[in-house]
N, C-alpha and C positions, 0 to 999 in steps of 0.2 A: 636221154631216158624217155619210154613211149609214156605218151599222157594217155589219163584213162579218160576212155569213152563214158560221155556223162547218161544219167536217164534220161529219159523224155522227159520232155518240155511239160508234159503234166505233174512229172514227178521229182521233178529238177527242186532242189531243198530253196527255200526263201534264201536271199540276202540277209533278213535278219537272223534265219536261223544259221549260218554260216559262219556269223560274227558268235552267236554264240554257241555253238561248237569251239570255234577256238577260242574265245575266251576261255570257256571250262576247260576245256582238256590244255591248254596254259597253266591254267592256274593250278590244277591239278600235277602236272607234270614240275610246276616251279617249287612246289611246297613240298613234295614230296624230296625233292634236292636239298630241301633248308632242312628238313627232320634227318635226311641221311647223312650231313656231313656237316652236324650239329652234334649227332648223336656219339660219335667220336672222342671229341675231346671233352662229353657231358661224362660217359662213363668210363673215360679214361681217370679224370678225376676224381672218379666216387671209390674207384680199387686202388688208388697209391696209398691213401690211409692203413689200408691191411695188407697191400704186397709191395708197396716199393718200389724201389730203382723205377722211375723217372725215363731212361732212357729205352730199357727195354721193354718195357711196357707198350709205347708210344710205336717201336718197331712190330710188336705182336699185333698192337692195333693193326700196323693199314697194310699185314699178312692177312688178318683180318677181315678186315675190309676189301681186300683185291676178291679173297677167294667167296666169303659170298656174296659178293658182287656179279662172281662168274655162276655160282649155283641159283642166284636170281632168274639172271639171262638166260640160262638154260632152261628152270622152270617154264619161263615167258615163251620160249620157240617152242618147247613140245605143249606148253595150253593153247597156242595159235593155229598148233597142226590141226586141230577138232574141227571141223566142218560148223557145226551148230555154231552160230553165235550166242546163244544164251548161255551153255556151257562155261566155256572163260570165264564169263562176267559173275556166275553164282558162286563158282569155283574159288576165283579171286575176291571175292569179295570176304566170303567164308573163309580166307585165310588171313585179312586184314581183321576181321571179326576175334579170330580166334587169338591173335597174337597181339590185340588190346586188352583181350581180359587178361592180359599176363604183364597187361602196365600200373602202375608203375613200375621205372626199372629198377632195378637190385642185383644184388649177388646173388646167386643162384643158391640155396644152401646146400649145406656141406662142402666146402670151398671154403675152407678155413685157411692152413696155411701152406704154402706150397710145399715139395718134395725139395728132399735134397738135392737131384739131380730131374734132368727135363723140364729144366723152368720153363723154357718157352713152351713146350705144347704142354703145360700143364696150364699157363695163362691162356695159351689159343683155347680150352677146352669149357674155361670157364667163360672166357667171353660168348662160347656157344651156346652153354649151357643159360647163360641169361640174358644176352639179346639177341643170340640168335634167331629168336622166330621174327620180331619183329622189325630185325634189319634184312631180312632175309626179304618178306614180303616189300619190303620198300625198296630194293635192288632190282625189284623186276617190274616195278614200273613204268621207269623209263622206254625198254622197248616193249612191254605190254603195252602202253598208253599211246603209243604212236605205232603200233599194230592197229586196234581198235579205230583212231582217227584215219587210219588208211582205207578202214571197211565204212566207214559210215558216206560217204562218197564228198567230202568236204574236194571243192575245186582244185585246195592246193596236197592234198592228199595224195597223188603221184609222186613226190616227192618230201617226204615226212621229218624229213633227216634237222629241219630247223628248230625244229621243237628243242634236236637234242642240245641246242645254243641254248634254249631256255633252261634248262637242266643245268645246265654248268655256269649260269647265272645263280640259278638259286643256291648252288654250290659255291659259288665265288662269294653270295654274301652272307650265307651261314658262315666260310671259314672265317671271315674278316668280323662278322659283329660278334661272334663266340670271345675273343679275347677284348675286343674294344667297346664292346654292348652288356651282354649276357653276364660274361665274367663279375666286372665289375661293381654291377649294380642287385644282382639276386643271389641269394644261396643255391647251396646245390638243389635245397629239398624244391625250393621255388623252380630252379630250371626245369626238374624232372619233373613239375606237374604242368609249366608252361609247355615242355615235349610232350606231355602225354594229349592235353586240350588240342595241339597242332595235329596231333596221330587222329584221332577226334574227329576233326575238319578235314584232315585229310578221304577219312574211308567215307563220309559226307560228299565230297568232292566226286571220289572215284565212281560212286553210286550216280550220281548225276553222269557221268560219260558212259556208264552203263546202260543208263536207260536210255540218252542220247542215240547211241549205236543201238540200241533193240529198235527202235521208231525210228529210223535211220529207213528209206526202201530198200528191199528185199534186195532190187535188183541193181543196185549202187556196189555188192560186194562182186555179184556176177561180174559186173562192168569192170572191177578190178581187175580180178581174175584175167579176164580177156585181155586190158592194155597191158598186162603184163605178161601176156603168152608168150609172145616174141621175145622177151631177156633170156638170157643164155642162162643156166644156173652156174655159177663159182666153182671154177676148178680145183682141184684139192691144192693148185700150186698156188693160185691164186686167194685159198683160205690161210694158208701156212706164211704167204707175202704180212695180211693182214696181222698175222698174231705177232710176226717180227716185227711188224711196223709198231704196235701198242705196244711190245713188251721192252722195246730198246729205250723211249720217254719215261714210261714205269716205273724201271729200275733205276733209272738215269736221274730219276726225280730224290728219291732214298738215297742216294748215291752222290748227289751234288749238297742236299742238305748234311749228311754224314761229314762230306770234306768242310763245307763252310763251318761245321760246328765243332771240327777237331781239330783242321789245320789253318783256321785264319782268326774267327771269334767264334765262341761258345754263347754269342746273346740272346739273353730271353724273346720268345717269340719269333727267333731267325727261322724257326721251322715255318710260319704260315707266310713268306715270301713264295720259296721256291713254289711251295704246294698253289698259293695263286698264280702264280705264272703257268702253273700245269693247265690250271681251269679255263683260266684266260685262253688260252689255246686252242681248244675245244670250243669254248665261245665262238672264237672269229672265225676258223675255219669251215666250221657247217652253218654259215650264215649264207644267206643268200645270194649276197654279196659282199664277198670279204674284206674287209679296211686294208689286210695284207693281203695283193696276190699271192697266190703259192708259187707262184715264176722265180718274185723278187727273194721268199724263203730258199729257196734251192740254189739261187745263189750267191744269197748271204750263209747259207749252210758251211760251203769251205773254210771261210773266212772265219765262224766262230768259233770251228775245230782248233784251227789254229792260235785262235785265241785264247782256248786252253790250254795248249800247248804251253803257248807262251805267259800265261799266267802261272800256270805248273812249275814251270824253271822260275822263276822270278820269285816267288814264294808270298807269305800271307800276310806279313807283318810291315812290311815298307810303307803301302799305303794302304791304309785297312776299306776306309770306303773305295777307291778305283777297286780293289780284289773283290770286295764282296759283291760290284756293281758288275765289273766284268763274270765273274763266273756266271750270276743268275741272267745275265743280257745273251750270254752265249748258249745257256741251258735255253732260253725263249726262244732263239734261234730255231736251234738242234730240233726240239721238239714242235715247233710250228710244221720244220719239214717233213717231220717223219707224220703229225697224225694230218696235215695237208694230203700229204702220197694217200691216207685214210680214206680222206673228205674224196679226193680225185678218184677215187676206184671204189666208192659204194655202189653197191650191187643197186637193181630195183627195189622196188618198195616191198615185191612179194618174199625177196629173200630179206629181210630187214632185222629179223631176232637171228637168223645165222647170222648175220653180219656182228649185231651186236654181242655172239654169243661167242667169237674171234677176236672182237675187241677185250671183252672181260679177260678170257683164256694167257691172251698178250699180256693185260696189264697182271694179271695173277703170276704168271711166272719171270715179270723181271719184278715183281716185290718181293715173290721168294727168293730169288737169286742174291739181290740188293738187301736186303732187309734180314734174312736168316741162312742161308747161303753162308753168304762171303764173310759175316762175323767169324765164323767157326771155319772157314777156308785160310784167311788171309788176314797179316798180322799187319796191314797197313791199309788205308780205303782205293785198295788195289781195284774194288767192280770201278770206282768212277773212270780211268782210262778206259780201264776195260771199251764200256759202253759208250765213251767217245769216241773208240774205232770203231765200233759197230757201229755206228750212227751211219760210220761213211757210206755202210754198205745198205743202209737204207733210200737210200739216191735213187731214182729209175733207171735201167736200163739204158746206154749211151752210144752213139757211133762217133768212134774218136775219129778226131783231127789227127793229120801230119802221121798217117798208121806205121810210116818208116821209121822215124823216129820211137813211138811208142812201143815198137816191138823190142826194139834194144833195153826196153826200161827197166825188166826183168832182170836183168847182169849187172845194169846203172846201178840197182837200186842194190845190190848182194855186195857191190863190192864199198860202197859208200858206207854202207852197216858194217863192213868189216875194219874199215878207216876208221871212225866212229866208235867201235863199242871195243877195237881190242886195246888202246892205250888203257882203260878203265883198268885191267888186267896187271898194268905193269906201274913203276913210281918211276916219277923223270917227269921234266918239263913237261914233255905231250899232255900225258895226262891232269898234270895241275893246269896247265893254259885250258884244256877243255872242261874242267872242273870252274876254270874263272869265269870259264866264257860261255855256259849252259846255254843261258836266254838267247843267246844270237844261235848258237849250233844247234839246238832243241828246235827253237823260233825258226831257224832258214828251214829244218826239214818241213816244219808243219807248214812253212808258207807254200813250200815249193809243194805238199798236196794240195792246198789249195790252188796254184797254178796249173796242176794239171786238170784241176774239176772247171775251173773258169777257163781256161786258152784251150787247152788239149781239147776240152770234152771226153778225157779219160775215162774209162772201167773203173765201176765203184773198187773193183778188188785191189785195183794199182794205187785207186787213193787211201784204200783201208791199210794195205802192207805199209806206204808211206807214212803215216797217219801213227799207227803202230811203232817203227821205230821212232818218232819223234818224240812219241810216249816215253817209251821205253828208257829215250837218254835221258829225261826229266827224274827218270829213277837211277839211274845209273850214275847219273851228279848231280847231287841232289843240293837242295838250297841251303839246309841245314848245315852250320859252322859243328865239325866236331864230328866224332864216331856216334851214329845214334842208334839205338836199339828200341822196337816197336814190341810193345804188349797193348791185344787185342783181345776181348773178351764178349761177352755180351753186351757188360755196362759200358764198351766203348774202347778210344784208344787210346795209350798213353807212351811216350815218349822218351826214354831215358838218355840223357845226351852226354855224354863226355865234353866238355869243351876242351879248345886249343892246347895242349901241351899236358892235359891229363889235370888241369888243376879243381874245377870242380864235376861233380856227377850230378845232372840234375832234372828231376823228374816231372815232365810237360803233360799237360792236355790241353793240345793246340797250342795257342796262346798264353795260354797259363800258367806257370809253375805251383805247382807244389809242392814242390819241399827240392832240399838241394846238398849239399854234402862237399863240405875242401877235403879234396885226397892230396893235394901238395903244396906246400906252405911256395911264400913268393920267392920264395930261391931255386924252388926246383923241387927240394929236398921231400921223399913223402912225408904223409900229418901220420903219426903213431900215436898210441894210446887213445884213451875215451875221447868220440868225435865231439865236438861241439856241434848245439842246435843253431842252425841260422835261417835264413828266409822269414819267414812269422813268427819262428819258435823262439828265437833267442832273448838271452835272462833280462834282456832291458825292453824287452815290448812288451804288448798287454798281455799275451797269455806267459808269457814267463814270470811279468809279476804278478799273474793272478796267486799260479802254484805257488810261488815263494811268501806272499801272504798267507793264503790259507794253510802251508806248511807251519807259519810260523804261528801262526794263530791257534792252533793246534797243539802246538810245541812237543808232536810226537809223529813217528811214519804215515802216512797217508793209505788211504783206501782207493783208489780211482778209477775211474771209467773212462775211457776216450771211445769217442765214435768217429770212424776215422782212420784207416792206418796212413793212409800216401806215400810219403820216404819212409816211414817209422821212426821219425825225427823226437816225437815225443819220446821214444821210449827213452834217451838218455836224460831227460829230464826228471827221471823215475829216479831215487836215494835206495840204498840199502834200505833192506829191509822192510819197503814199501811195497803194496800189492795194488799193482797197475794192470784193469784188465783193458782190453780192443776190442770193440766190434764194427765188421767192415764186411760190406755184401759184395764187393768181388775177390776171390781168390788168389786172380791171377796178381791182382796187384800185392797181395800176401806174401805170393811165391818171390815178384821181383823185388820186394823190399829185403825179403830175406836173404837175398843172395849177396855175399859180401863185395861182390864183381862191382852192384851197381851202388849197395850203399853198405857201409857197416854198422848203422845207429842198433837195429834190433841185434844183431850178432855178436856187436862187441855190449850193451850196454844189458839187455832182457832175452839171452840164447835160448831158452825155454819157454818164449812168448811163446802162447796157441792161441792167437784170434777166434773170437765167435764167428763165425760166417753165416751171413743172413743180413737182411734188411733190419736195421736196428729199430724201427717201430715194433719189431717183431720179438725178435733177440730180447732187449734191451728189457721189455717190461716182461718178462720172464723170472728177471733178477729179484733176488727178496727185497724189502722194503726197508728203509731205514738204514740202510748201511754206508755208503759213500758218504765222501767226504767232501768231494767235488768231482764233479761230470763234465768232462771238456767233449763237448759238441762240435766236430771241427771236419764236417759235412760241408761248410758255406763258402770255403776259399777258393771257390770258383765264379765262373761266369752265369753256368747252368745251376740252379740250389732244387733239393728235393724237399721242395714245399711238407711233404706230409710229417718230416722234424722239424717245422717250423711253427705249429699249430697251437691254440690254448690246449688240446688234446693230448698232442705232443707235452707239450711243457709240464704238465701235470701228472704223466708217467716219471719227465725225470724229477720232478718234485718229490714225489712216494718212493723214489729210492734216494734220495738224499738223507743224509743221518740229521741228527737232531738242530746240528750249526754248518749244515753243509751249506754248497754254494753250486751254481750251475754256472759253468763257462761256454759262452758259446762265441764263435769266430766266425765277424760278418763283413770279412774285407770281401769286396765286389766292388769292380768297375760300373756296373750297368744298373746295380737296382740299391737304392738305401733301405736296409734292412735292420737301420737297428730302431725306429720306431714298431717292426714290429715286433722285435724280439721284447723290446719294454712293452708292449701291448700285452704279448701274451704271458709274462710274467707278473704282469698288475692284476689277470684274469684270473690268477691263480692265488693271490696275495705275496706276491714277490715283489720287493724291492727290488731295483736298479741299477750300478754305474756304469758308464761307458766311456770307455776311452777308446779317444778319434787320431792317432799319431795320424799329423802329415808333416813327416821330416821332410819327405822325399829321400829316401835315403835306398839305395840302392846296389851302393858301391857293397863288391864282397859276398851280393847275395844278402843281404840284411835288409828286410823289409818293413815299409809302415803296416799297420795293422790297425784293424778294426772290431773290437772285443765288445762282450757285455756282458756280464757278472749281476748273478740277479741268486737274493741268500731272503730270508726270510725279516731277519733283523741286520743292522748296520753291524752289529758286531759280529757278524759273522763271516765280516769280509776284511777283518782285522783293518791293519793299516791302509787300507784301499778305501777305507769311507773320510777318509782325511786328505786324500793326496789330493795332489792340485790338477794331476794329469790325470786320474778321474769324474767325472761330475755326476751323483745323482739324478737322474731325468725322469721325471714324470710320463704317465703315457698322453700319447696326441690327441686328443680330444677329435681331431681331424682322420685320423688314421684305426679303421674298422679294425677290432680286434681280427685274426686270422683264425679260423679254425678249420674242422674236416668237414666243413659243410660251404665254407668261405675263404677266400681267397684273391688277392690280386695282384697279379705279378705289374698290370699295366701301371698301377699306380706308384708302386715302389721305382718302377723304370722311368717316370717321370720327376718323383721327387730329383733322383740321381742329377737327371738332366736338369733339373730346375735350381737347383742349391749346390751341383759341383761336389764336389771330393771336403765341403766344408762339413 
């Protein structure tokens, strides 16, 4: 790349003024990274109180977030085009101005509750409407700011692109202190005015590089101009390389978290791994000099193709940490090559916002794809192969070895896919020996692309078709025991499995079950008449003796609320005569519980169930006041929990619909986070009593699970015989443990008590 010709020697900037230049426009460019990818998961936070769902939220965000990311960068090249340099600077500054006096953040009002249908662009509309202006102007900093540092004629200004390492540092340690800093130690009201003081410092900051660059000599930008006459400008073939190259990482990023959080663990905070490994990436690559060549990335490239391959057939539950460490070791791979190929083919300094306004473009359209796309395409986390065969084709350009051979590979590769994929087709030994033997048949294909990208020096295409069917058999025998069936929604994916010989139906997310159903008793014979509750539900665990207490406590029909449908396991738990209402904010899972194919609890037990649909912070406190009789909460029996029914705010809605002796049940069995200090938090907040029962039979056989409840009434006598038993104990709240509310929250600390005290 040409360096630019410096001023004269009269006009040549000090050494000290040099250092600071880039001090400021560092510090400038690094803060500006911490408010933008801070500001994410602050007012991701602030909206799940009034809208819910957890999951899709969190996808709306960083659709979000890609796309004005890309309206930033776009701003940022056509303010660069202006000849004046004073222009930009008034410009941009005036719009950091303008989009402070709109801090603090909030909802935007009228943005009450969402529409029945178009949830997502009705959330993308409100996140525009109320941080749009000010995430907007902090997306265009980045190549604004290193625009600006290229005209003020700083020596290493020729090549601008390391700053963007500083960026993605400040980005690496917003995402990381957000959940292990921020989170845990201030409220939300405190964060948002710690962001607002940093927006503050920030246009303080930017003001300083403004005036730097205006007292900058005149003829330092001349002088740019000139070293950079000779670059060629970017071919349209070579802007279209770039947008493939960022949008295959992108999507791939959404896309590897999706899989790790449906088909192997659902753990809190698994989303800020992959999303650091992205930044990381970015980091090393446009540093000076890389920690990783980009040689040794391309080719370690094949080999981690294959390593998805081969973790693909092998599945997610064997070994939980090798799965989760391999996918996200191969995701660092993949994406080192593809935005390296980035780092290797940036233009000059003068095409610098088109480059950056290629990279946005890229990353916007594999988060669409990845992130709203493929929910409503595909009933299974079908983009994640996807965009591991594209990767291949993110490779540079190749002259193969051995071209005699390689020619033939065309017919090689047709007839082995036909070996391959047609026993699938037919029942007989063929087909169960490749169904046993996935990981090696799956595994040889992906090895054997990687051999042709290391030996051969093959054509991305010959590694991407290879690459592809190896995919492909990973679906076609798949790891799963049993006939499975995939329902896919917004809120995510979920699983419904038949096991071996048809004996139960049981319905998965990821790793999970919840809830599960015997269709045939151990003879063979099928199970007729009213199914029985088993997995959580059944009459000798906590939530079955919750009901049957305050059934009998009562000594007449019940009133009830469940949040929650899953199997629709509860509803046989309903008596004549009783009025059992549901509410449950995905659909789809409505429609597969109804269907008697996969369970029969709501068909044979409540045929006229009609679930409320919606987010039950929503729903729920709609209900008149004083009526139930007890409210079973049973949101939590998962890995991932939606904090916003977890809240003193929360608790206090279902309190006001409780009748005069009612009780609140809520279900807090979780692997990963101990939740029942805060469920007694936020019932003490409210003046509720407590008990909780902690079963660890380990009991498993049959589908009959331990469970983890807590039952919180106002007086002891309102939980009948449950304030005497022995297998429940009244618990006080932790003195240790911060009430939760919509202002407050901490997922990291419940994830550590778990670790710290075990399943006791």
């Amino acid at each position: 790349m040409d360096s630019i010709v410096q001023p004269a020697a009269t006009e040549q900037p000090s050494a000290s003024r040099n250092r600071l230049l880039l001090t400021v426009y560092t510090a400038a460019i690094f803060v500006s990274a911490l408010l933008l990818f801070s500001v994410q998961p602050l007012f991701t936070k602030m909206v799940l109180p009034r809208l819910g769902g957890s999951p899709a939220v969190w996808s709306v965000a960083m659709v979000f977030f890609q796309s004005l990311l890309l309206a930033g960068y776009a701003y940022a090249h056509l303010l660069m085009q202006v000849k004046n340099r004073v222009v930009p600077v008034v410009v941009h500054l005036a719009l950091l101005i303008a989009a402070f006096i709109t801090l603090p953040l909030g909802i935007a009002s009228g943005y009450g509750e969402p529409p029945a249908s178009g949830y997502a662009f009705w959330l993308l509309g409100l996140f525009v409407m109320s941080i749009g202006l000010p995430f907007f102007a902090l997306a265009a900093n980045n190549p604004l700011l290193q625009a600006w540092f290229v005209r003020t004629g700083h020596p290493d200004g020729h090549d601008p692109y390391f700053l963007y390492a500083s960026s993605n540092i400040g980005s690496f340690l917003a995402l990381l202190s957000y959940p292990f800093l921020l989170e845990p130690m201030f409220t939300l009201h405190t964060q948002n005015r710690l962001w607002t003081g940093g927006y503050g410092l920030l246009i303080l900051l930017i003001a300083a590089c403004g005036v730097l660059l205006l007292r900058s000599p005149t003829v330092a930008l001349a002088d740019v101009r000139t070293g950079d006459a000779n670059a060629p400008a970017p071919g349209i073939v070579t802007r279209l390389r770039w947008i493939f190259l960022a949008a295959v990482p992108s999507g791939l990023l959404i896309a590897v978290t999706a899989h790790i959080s449906t088909d192997v663990a659902a753990a809190p905070l698994l989303w800020v791994l992959p999303l650091s490994l992205y930044l990381l990436t970015w980091v090393v690559v446009f540093q000076s000099r890389p920690l990783l060549p980009h040689k040794w990335m391309l080719m370690l490239q094949p080999a981690a193709i294959a390593g998805v391959v081969i973790l693909l057939a092998f599945g997610g539950e064997q070994n939980l940490l090798l799965t989760l460490g391999g996918h996200q070791l191969c995701f660092f791979i993949i994406a080192m090559a593809c935005h390296g190929e980035l780092a290797r083919t940036r233009p000059a300094a003068k095409y610098l916002t088109g480059f950056y306004v290629a990279l946005s473009f890229g990353g916007m359209v594999g988060g669409l794809f990845a992130g709203l796309v493929a929910p409503f395409t595909f009933s299974w986390i079908a983009e994640y192969p996807i965009l591991v065969a594209l990767a291949a084709l993110c490779r540079p350009s190749a002259n193969e070895r051995l071209a005699g051979i390689v020619k033939w590979y065309w017919l090689t590769l047709a007839v082995l896919a036909v070996a391959l994929v047609a026993p699938s087709y037919t029942t007989g030994g063929l087909s169960t020996w490749l169904e046993d033997q996935r990981v090696w048949v799956a595994g040889a294909v992906g090895v054997l692309a990687a051999l042709l990208a290391l030996v051969l020096n093959a054509g991305r295409w010959k590694i991407f078709a290879t690459v592809a069917l190896a995919l492909a058999l990973t679906r076609i025998y798949p790891a799963d025991e049993g006939r499975v069936t995939t329902v896919r929604s917004f809120f995510g994916v979920h699983k419904i499995v038949e096991t071996p010989g048809g004996y139960f139906h049981v319905l998965m997310h990821g790793t999970t079950i919840h809830g599960a159903e015997r269709f045939r008793n151990n003879d063979g014979t099928p199970v007729t008449g009213r199914p029985e509750p088993i997995t959580y539900y059944h009459r000798d665990g906590g939530i079955g003796q919750a009901i049957t207490a305050i059934r009998e406590r009562k000594g007449a029909p019940l009133k009830v609320a469940a949040i929650g449908v899953g199997s629709g396991t509860l509803a046989c738990a309903a008596e004549p005569g009783e009025d059992w209402k549901f509410f449950e904010i995905d659909q789809s899972m409505v429609d597969a519980a109804r269907d008697p194919k996969n369970f029969r609890y709501i068909s044979s037990c409540l045929p006229d169930l009609k679930p409320v649909i919606g987010d039950a912070r929503l729903t729920f406190a709609r209900e008149p006041d004083g009526v139930y009789d007890l409210i079973i909460v049973d949101a939590y029996s998962s890995d991932a929990i939606p904090i916003h029914l977890a809240t003193e705010e929360a608790m206090k809605i279902y309190k006001d619909k409780l009748a005069p002796h009612g009780a609140v049940v809520m279900h807090v069995s979780n692997r990963h986070l101990d939740l029942e200090p805060v469920v007694v938090g936020i019932a003490d907040a409210n003046d509720l009593k407590s008990w909780v029962y902690d079963e660890d039979s380990g009991r498993d056989a049959d589908y009959i699970f331990s469970t983890d409840v807590v039952i919180s009434a106002r007086e002891a006598e309102d939980v009948g015989k449950l304030a005497s038993s022995k297998q429940w104990e009244e618990t006080e709240p932790d003195e240790k443990v911060r009430v939760w509310t919509d202002d407050y929250s901490n997922i990291l600390g419940a994830l550590y008590r778990r670790l710290r005290y075990g399943e006791q």
